[in-house]
Each structure stands twice: as C-alpha cells, then as structure tokens.
N, C-alpha and C positions, 0 to 999 in steps of 0.2 A: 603140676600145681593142684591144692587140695582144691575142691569143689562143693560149695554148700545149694540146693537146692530148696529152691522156695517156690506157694502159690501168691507170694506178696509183690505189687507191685514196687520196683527197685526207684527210690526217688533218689538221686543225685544232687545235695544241696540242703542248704536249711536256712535261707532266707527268706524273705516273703513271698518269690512264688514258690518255692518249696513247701512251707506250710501251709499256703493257700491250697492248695494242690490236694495237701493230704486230707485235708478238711473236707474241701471236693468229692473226693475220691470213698470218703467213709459212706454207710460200715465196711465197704471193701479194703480188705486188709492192705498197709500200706508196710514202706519198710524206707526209713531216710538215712543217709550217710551223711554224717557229720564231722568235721575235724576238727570244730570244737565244740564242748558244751553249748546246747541252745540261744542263740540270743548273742554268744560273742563271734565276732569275724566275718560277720555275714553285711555285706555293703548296704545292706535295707535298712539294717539298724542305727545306721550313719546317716541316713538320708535326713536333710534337714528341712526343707523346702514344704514338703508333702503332698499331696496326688491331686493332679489338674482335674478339674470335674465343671461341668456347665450346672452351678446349684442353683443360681440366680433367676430370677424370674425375665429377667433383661437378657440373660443369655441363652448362647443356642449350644447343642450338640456342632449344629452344622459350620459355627464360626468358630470352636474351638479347633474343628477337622481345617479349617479354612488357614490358621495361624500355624497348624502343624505342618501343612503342606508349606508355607509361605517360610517356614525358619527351616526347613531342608532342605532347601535352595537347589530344589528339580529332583529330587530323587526320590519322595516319598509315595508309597504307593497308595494313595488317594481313598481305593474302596478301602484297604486296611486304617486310615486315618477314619474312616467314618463310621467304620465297624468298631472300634477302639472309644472315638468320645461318646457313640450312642451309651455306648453299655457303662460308660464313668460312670453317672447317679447311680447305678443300681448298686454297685459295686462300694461307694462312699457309706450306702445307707445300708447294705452287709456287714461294711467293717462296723457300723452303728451299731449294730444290731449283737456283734461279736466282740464288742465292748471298746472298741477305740474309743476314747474321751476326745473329739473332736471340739476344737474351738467353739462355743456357740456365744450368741445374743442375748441381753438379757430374754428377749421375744421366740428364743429358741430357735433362730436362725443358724447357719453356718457361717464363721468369723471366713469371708476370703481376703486372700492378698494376692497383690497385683507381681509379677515377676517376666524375664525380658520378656521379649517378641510376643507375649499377651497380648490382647484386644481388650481385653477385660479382668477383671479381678476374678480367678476363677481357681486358687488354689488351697487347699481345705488342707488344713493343720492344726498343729497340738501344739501349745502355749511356746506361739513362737516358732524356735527352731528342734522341736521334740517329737516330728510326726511320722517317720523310721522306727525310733525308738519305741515308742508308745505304740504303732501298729503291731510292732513286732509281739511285745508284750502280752497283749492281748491273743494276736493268736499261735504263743507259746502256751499259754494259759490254756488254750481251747485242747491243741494238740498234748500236751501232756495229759487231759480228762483222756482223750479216744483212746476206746479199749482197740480200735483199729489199726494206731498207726505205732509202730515201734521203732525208738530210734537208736543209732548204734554211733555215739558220740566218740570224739577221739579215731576217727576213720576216715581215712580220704582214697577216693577213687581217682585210678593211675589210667584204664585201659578200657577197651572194648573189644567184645569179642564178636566176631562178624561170621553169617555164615550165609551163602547163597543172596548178597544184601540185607539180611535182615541183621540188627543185632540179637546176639543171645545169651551174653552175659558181660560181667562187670568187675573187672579185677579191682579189688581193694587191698589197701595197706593199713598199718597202725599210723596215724599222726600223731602218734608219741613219743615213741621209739623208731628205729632202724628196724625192718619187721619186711618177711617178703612176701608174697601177696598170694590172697584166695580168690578163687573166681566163685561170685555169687550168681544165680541165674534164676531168672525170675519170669514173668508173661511181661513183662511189659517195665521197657526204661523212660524216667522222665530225667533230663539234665536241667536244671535249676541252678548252677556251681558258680554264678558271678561273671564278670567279664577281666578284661585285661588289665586295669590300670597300674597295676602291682608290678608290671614290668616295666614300669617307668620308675626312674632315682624318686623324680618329683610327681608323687600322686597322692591323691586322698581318700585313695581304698585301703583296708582294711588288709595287713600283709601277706594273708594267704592267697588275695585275690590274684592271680597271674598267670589269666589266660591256660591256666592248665585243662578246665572241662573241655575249652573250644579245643585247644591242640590234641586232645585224645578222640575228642569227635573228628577230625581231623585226620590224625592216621589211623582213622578206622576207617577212611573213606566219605567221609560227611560234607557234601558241596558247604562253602561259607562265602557268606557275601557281606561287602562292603566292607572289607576288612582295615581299609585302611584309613575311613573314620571315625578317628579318636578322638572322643572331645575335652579339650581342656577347660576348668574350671578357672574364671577370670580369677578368684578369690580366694588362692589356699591363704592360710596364713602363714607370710614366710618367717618362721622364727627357728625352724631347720631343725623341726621335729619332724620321723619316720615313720609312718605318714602325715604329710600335713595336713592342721586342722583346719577345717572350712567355716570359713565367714559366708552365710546361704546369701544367696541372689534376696532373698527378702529384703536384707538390707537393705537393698539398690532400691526396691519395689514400696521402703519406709520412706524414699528420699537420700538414701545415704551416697556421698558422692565422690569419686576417684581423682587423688590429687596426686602429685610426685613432692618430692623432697623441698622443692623449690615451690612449694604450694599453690601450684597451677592446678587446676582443671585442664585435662586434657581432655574428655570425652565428649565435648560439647564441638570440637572440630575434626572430630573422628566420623560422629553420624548423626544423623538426625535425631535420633532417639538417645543419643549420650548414653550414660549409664545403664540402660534398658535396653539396648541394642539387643543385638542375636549375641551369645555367648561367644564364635571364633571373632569377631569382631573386638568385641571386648577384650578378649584374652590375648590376642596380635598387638593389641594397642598398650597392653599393661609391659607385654614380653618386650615388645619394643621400646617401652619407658626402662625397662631394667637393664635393657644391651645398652643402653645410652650413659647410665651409672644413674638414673632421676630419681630409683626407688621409689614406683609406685607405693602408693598406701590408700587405704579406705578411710571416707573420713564419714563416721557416723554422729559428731559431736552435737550441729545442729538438729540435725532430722531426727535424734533417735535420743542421742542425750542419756540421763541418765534411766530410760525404759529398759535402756538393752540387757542390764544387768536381769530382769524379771520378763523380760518379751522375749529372749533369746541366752537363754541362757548356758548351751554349749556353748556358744562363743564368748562369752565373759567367761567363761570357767578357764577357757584355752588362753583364754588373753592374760588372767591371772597369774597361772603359773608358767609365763613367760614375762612376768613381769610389765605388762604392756595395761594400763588402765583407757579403756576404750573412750569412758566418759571428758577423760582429758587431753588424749593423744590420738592420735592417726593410728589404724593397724595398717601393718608392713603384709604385702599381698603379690602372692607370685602366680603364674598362671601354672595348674599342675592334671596332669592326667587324673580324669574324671570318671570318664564312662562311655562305654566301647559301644557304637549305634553299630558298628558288625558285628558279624557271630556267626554261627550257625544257621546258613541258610532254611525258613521255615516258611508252610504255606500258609492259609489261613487259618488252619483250625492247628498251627501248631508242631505240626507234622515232620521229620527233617526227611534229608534225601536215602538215609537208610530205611528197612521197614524197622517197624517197632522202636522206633525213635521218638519223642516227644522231645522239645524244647522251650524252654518260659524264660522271663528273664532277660537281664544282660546277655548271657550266654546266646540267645537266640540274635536274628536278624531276621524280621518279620517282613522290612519296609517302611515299618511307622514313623523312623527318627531321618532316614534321608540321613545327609551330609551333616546334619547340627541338629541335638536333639530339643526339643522344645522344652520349656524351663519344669521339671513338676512332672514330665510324660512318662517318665522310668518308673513307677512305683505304678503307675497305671495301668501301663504295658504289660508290668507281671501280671496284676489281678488278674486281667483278661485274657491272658495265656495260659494262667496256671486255671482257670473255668475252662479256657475250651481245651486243654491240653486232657484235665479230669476228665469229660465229659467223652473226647474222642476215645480215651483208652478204656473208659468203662464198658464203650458202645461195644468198642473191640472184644471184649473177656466176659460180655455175658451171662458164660455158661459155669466162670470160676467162681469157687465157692467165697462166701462172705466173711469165714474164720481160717485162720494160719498157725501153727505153732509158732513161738517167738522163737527166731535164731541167735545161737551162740557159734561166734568165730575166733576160733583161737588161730594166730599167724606166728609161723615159723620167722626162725632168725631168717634173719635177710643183710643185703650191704648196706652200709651209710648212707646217709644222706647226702644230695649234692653238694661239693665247696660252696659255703656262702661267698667266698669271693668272687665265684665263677657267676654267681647269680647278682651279685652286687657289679660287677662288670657289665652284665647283660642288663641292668636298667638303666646306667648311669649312660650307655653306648645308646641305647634307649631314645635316653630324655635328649642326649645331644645330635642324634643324627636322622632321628623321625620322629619329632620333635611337634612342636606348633608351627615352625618354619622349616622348608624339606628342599632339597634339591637331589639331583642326580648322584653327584658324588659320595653324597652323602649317604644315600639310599643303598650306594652298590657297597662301598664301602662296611655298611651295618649290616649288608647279606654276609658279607665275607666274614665279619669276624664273629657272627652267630654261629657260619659253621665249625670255625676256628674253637670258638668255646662247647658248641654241642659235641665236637671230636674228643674234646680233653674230658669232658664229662662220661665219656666210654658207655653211653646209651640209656643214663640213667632214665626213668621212664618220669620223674615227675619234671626234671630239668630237659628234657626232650618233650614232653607238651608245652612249656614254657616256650622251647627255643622256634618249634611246630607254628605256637601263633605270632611271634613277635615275626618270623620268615614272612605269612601269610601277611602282615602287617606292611613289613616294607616292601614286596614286593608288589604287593597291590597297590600300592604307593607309589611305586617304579611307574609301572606300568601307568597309570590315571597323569597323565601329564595335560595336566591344567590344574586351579585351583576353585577347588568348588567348598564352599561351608568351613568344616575342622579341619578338612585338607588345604593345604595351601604351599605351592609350589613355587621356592622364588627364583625359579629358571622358567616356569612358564607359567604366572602369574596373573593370566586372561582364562575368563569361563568359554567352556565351549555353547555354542550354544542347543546344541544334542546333548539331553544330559541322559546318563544311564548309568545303571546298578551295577558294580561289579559283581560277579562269583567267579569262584576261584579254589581249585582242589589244593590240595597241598601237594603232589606232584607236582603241579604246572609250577605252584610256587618255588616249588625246588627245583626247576628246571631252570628258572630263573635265577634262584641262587648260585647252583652252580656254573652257568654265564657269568656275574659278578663274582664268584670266585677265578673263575680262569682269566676274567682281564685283568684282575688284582694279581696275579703270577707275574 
C-alpha cells in the first residue's frame, strides 16, 4: 500500500466537531477527510433542534447537568454531564463570535425553546428548525479562510493502522470511484465521522452515516461502550423518503401535539409529561400506535398554525414536496434511528483506549447521553470534545512545526464497491430486529445473518466496518437483558436496579456472534 507522510494533524470527518476541531487546532497545520464536499452529508448539518445551553438568567449549568443525568435513566456519567453544561455558554457565545446568526430578542437576548425532558427552556437556534445548517455554515466559512487546515474532499477513511497500541496511520479511499487505498500517517488522529444511524432502513441520517468510523476504530482494537443505545427520533416524517425527513422535537416544545388516524391523543396516557416526555418513550408509544395500523401523526395546526411555514422551515419544505400542507393536515410520523449515544469508548479529555487516538462527536461515547440522549445535547457534546480533543493533541506535539506542505493523493484502481443490496439487506434486518423493540430471538437471529452477509461481501473494508458496529450493536443488546431508556427489551421488560455502562471489544462481540451463529446451525 502507497504511503503518504505528513506533519498534519490527520482529522477524520467534516461535521461540526471536525471543523470545530480544526479551528481549535489552528495555526497548527490540520489535514480533514472528507467524502463529500463541505457542508453535504455530515449529520450537524441536519440537525434541527440546536445546542442545549444554560443562557437564561433563571437557569443553571447545574440543572441543565441535573436533566441530562435524569433522561439517561442511570447511566450517565454525572462529572462528564457537569463538565459538558459548564462549558455550553462559553461555547454558544464562540459560535457568536464565529458568526452563527443565533435567534435573538429584539433586546438582544437569546430566542430559547423548550424540548423533551428540559426543565427549562434552554435550547439556542437559528430561525426555527436551521441551527446545524447555519452552525455549520459558518464555520465552513472560517475553515475555508485557515491557511492551516486543508481539506481532501471526495475521501473517506476505511482503516487504522495500529502499532504497539498506539495508532499510526489511516488508510483512505476515493469516495467517488472504486479506488484502493493509501495509508496517510500523521502525529496525531482525530475521528469526528458520525455515528450509526445509516444502518437502519428507517433513519434520519445523512446516507453515508453507517457506523463505519466506530467499526474501524473497532477492529483496530478500540474498547466501545454502550453500543447498544440507539436512539429513535419520535418524529421522522413517514412519507418513505431515504432518509427520512425530521419534524424537530421543537414542535412538541411549540405545543404541537401526537394524534393517530382516528384522532386521538394518545400521549397524555402514556406519561406525565405527554408529548415532552423522554424521547424512548415517545417513540415506543408512536411505534406502538403504527403496529396497531392507528398511524400516528403530528398535529401542528393549532399550536403552530400557519408560523411553521417561516418558524420551521425544513419542515414545510419536506412536507411540500410530499404533498402534505402542514397548516391543514396532520404529518404522518414514524419513529426512525437518530443518533448513536454509543461509540467509541472516551475519557474525559477525549481520549480513546488506543494511544494517539482522539474522538468527538457521535462517533465517540463519553458518558454524557446514558441510555437516552437529552433533547439538543449532540451538537454540544461535539463543541466540547472537538475543544478538549484540540487542546489534548496540541499539548501532545508541542514540539511540531506550525506549517505543512499540502498533500496530493493520488489512489490506485482498486474493487468495487459493496452490493447495495447486501447493504440495503443489512439495514432493513436493522430496523426489524434491533429495532426500538428487541428480544432475544431477534438479537441472535440479526448476529447470524450479519455474518451471513459480512461473508458474501468477501471482506470488503468499508461493508465490514458497517457489519463491525451493527455486531457491536446487537450483541450488546444480547447481552444488557433488561430494558433501560432507547433500549428496550420485550422479553425482559423490568429495569434492573444496578445500572451500568456497557464496553465491549469487538472480539467479545464476535464471540458472541459466533454463538448466535452455531445455534442458528
């Protein structure tokens, strides 16, 4: 394999902690892998909610840390919840500063809104549902000025290369072509690459997102914890676009409220909080309206009316051209894989269990989200990982110099790309059998026929990180028999009352696999 060496730090991703990162990281020369152009495919850009922050003079750091522990339902690790909302203000009035157009007051306030398992109205965004988009924007803008950081768009990284524990370099491909792969080697990896959702049929990530960073940190040896919760989004919109388009929890947070076919309110004898609830709640309760045939739907007509077209305007766009006019009709809403609170086991500052490992991001698993992530905390989590992730890897190098020549990689032919059928098999087995609702059968069953399809795939490397975490996924699954937050087990359907973090190699996960596959013999 050709070999390009570099003094740039190697970033992996181009979403918001990626760019945060690199911004971070300046004038120290940076180097990001991209597999698409700036700004498309990266799940921050989607995000529609926008970043949980205590701005309020009413609010505290300490009760925002208070709700996040309280919607993870026992698994969150409490000092990283407190270390995490301290640092939100400083981090909102950053992105201020780096041009995000946040909502303000005429008085020049921050516009917040209220979203589930809140206390308080504490979540800062851009007109409506545009605070991904707009964050991103901006700091595309910034990263395109650094004469530090260069990026290598149309690229996506397959592997790790491991030595004596530490990583030390980074096999990449073309994401354009069929292309076989160069290993770049650099002082220092950050993985920023997105989390799982993409290996669900029904998700509202962005196509590329598919668990491939975590499955190559993974068989490189990379511990991952809590792999097996996934959080579903109460509110894709079902109209059986790939991926579906999301109707944000803001709505809920306008007033807007969840009815079925037969135009019942159902969430008001689900939980106390109705429509506000914790997100697995909400989304058990919609999935469960749709196994029934009741077709959930959101009904924004009263509370939101005809605002939504100008307060939220991805979602009228989405509703448009599916023919659905929000301001007269119900939207049709299915619960769809969201966003992965596992990853990549990381300590505080970041860190994963290889050396020279950094993780931010989806990709990582810090602690912060526990079993069910709190409504707005994903876009938070990065800031504050892609700072201290910068900061750990700068302390680390020093002594490296501040300028890089930019690299040119040119990639030999390589084989095709994996059967989309074999990948469209692998989500839709997915969505149906570790799922929002899991059992055993189901679990052993999805191990067996992962390996069944990672076999036919003959080891291709970007459909073997695929197959690496969706494994990690159910057998962590397997294993956690109770049902805690986004997991839920309905063979053993009682919380334990010891709750604890899974980790989990991907060995062990394969060990387990191949159990599930020998009983399935």
């Amino acid at each position: 394999m050709q070999e390009v060496r570099t003094s740039r730090v190697i970033i992996v991703g181009a979403g918001l902690g990626a760019l945060y990162a690199a911004l971070e990281l300046a004038p120290r020369p940076v180097l990001m892998i991209s597999p698409e152009t700036l700004g498309e495919g990266a799940s921050s850009a989607w995000a529609q909610g926008g970043v949980a922050a205590a701005m309020d003079g009413a609010d505290s750091p300490s009760a925002h840390a208070a709700d996040t522990v309280r919607a993870g339902a026992g698994t969150v690790d409490a000092d990283v919840a407190a270390q995490v909302t301290r640092a939100a203000r400083d981090h909102i009035l950053d992105l201020t500063g780096l041009g995000t157009p946040f909502d303000r007051t005429p008085e020049g306030d921050y516009v917040l809104s209220r979203e589930a398992a809140h206390s308080f109205s504490r979540v800062v965004r851009v007109r409506g549902d545009q605070a991904g988009a707009e964050i991103m924007k901006a700091l595309i803008a910034r990263v395109r000025a650094a004469a530090s950081v260069q990026v290598l768009e149309g690229v996506t990284a397959t592997a790790l290369d491991v030595s004596d524990g530490c990583v030390t370099g980074v096999a990449v491909e073309s994401a354009r072509v069929p292309s076989g792969s160069v290993m770049l080697r650099g002082p220092a990896v950050l993985l920023a690459g997105g989390g799982s959702g993409g290996l669900y049929a029904l998700t509202t990530n962005p196509p590329r997102i598919r668990g491939q960073v975590i499955g190559m940190a993974a068989r490189a040896g990379a511990m991952v914890a809590d792999a097996e919760f996934v959080q579903f989004h109460p509110t894709a919109i079902d109209v059986g676009e790939d991926p579906a388009p999301l109707a944000t929890e803001a709505l809920r947070g306008e007033g807007a409220v969840l009815i079925n076919r037969l135009g019942e309110r159902f969430m008001t004898a689900v939980h106390p909080d109705a429509e506000l609830a914790p997100r697995d709640v909400v989304a058990r309760a919609i999935f469960a309206q749709a196994q029934a045939g009741l077709r959930p739907m959101l009904d924004t007509r009263d509370a939101i009316g005809a605002r939504i077209v100008t307060q939220f305007p991805a979602v009228a766009e989405a509703c448009a051209r599916n023919g659905i006019d929000p301001v007269t009709r119900p939207i049709p809403v299915a619960a769809a894989a969201h966003y992965h609170m596992g990853g990549i086991d990381t300590d505080a500052e970041g860190r994963a269990s290889l050396g020279n490992l950094w993780v931010c991001g989806e990709a990582s698993s810090t602690g912060l989200h526990g079993a069910n992530r709190l409504a707005s905390n994903g876009l938070l989590e990065a800031l504050v990982y892609a700072r201290l992730c910068a900061r750990g890897i700068a302390a680390t190098l020093a002594d490296t110099p501040d300028q890089a020549p930019a690299l040119r990689v040119d990639f030999p032919p390589g084989p095709a790309w994996p059967d989309e059928a074999a990948i469209l098999t692998l989500r839709r087995m997915m969505t149906d059998r570790v799922g929002v609702i899991r059992d055993a059968s189901g679990l052993k069953s999805a191990l067996a026929e992962i390996a069944r399809l990672e076999a036919d795939q003959c080891g291709a490397e970007g459909f073997v990180n695929m197959t690496a975490t969706a494994t990690l996924i159910a057998a962590a699954a397997l294993v956690r028999e109770e049902s805690r937050g986004a997991h839920y087990r309905a063979d053993f359907p009682q919380t334990d009352d010891i709750a604890a973090r899974t980790r989990m190699t991907l060995d062990r996960a394969l060990a387990i696999r191949a159990q599930a596959v020998k009983e399935a013999q």
